[in-house]
PyMOL commands that place a pseudoatom at each C-alpha (Angstrom):
pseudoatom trace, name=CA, resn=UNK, resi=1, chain=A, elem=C, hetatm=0, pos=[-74.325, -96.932, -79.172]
pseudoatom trace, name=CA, resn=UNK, resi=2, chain=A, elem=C, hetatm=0, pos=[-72.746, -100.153, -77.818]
pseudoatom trace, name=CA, resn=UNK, resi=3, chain=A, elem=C, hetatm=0, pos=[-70.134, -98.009, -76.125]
pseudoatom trace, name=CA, resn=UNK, resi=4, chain=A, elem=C, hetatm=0, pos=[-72.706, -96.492, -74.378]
pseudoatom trace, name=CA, resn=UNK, resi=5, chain=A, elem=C, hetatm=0, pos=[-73.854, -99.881, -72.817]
pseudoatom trace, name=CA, resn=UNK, resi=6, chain=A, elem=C, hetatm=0, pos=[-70.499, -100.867, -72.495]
pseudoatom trace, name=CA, resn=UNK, resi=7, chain=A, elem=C, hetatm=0, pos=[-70.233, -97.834, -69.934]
pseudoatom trace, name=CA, resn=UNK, resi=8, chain=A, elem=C, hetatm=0, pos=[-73.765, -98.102, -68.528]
pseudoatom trace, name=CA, resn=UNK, resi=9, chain=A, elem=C, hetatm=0, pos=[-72.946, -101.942, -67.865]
pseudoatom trace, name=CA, resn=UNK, resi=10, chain=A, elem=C, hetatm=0, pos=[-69.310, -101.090, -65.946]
pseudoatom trace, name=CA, resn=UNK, resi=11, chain=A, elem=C, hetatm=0, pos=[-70.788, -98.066, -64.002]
pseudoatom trace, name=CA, resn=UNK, resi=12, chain=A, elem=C, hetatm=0, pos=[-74.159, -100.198, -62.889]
pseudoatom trace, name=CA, resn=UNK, resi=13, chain=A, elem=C, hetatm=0, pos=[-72.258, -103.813, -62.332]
pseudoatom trace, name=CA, resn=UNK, resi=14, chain=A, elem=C, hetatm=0, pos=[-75.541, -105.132, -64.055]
pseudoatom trace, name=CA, resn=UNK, resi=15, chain=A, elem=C, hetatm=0, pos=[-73.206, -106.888, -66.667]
pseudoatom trace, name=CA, resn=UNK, resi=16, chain=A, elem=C, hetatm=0, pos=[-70.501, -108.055, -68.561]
pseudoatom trace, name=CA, resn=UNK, resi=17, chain=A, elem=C, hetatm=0, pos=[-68.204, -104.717, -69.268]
pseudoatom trace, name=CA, resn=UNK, resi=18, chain=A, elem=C, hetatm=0, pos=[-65.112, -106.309, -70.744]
pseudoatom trace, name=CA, resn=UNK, resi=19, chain=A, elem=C, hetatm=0, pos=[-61.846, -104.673, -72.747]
pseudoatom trace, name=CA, resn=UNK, resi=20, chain=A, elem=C, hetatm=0, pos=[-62.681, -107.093, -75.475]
pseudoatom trace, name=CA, resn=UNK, resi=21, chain=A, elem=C, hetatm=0, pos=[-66.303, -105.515, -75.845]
pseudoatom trace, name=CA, resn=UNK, resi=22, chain=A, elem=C, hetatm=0, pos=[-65.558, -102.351, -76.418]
pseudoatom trace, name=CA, resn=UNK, resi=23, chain=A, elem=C, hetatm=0, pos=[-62.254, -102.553, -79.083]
pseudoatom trace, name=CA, resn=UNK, resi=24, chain=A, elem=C, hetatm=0, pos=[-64.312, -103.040, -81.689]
pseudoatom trace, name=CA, resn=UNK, resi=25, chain=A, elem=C, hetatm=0, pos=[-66.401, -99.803, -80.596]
pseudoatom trace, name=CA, resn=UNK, resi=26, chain=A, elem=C, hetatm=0, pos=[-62.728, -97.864, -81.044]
pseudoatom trace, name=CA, resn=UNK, resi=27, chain=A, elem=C, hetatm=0, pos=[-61.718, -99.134, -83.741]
pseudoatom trace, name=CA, resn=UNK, resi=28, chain=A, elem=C, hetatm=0, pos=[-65.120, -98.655, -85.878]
pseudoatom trace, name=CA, resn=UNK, resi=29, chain=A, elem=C, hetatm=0, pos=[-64.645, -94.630, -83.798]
pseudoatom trace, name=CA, resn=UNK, resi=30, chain=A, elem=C, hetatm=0, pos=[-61.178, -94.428, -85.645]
pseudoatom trace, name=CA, resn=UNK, resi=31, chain=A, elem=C, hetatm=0, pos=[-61.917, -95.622, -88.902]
pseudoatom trace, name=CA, resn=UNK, resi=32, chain=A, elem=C, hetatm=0, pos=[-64.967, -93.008, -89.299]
pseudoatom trace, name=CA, resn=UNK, resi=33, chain=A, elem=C, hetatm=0, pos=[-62.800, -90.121, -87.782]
pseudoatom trace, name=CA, resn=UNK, resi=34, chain=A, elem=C, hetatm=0, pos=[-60.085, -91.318, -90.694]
pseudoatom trace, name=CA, resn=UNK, resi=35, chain=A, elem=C, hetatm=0, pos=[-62.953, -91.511, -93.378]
pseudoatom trace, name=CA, resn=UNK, resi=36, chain=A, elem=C, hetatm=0, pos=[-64.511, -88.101, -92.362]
pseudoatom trace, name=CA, resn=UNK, resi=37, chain=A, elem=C, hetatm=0, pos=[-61.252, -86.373, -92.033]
pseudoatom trace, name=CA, resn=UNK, resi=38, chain=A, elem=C, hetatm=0, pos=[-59.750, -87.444, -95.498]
pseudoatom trace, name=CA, resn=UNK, resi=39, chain=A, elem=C, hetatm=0, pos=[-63.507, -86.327, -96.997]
pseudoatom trace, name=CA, resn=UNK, resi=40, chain=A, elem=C, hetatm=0, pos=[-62.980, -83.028, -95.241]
pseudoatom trace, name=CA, resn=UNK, resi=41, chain=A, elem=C, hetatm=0, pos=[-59.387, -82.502, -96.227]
pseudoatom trace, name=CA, resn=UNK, resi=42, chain=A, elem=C, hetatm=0, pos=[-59.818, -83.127, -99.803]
pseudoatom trace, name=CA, resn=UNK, resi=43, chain=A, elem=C, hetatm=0, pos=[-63.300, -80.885, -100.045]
pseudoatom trace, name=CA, resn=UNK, resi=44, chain=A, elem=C, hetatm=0, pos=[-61.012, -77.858, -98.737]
pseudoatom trace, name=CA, resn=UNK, resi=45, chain=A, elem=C, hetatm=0, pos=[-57.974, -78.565, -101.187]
pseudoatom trace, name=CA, resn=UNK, resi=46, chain=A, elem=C, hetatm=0, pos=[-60.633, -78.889, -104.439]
pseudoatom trace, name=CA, resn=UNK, resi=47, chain=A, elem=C, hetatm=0, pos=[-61.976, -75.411, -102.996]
pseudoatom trace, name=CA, resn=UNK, resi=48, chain=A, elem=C, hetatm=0, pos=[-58.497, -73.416, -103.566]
pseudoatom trace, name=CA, resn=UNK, resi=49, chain=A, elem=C, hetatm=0, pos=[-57.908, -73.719, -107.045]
pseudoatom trace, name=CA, resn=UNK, resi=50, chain=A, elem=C, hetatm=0, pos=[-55.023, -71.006, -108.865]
pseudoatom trace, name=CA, resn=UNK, resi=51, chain=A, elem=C, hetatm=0, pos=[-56.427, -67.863, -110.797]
pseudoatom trace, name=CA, resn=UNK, resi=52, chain=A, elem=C, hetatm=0, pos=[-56.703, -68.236, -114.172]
pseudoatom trace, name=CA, resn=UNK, resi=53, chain=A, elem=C, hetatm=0, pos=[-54.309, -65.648, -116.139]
pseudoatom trace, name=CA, resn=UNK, resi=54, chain=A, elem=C, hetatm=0, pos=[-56.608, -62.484, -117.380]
pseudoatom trace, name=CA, resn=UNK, resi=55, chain=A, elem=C, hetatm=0, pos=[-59.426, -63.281, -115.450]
pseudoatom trace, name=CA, resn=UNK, resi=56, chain=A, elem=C, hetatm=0, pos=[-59.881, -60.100, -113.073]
for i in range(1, 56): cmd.bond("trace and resi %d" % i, "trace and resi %d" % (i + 1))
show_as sticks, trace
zoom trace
């Protein structure tokens, strides 16, 4: 949401839009991509799991 302002702010010159503002915005984006990636990636390994001998 803050990124949002951060752009509304350096588009409308009606504030303060600095680098230093908006780094934390990328790095909390990064760290939830990481989180939801990892969850994703080890949902679709637990789904493939080897046949069980006999089992037809």
């Amino acid at each position: 949401m803050s990124a949002l302002i951060e752009v509304a702010q350096g588009m409308s010159d009606t504030g303060n839009c600095e680098l230093r503002d908006v780094i934390p915005d990328v790095i909390g984006l990064l760290l939830g991509a990481g989180i939801v990636l990892t969850w994703k990636a080890s949902r679709s390994r637990a789904d493939v799991r080897p046949p069980i001998l006999g089992d037809d």
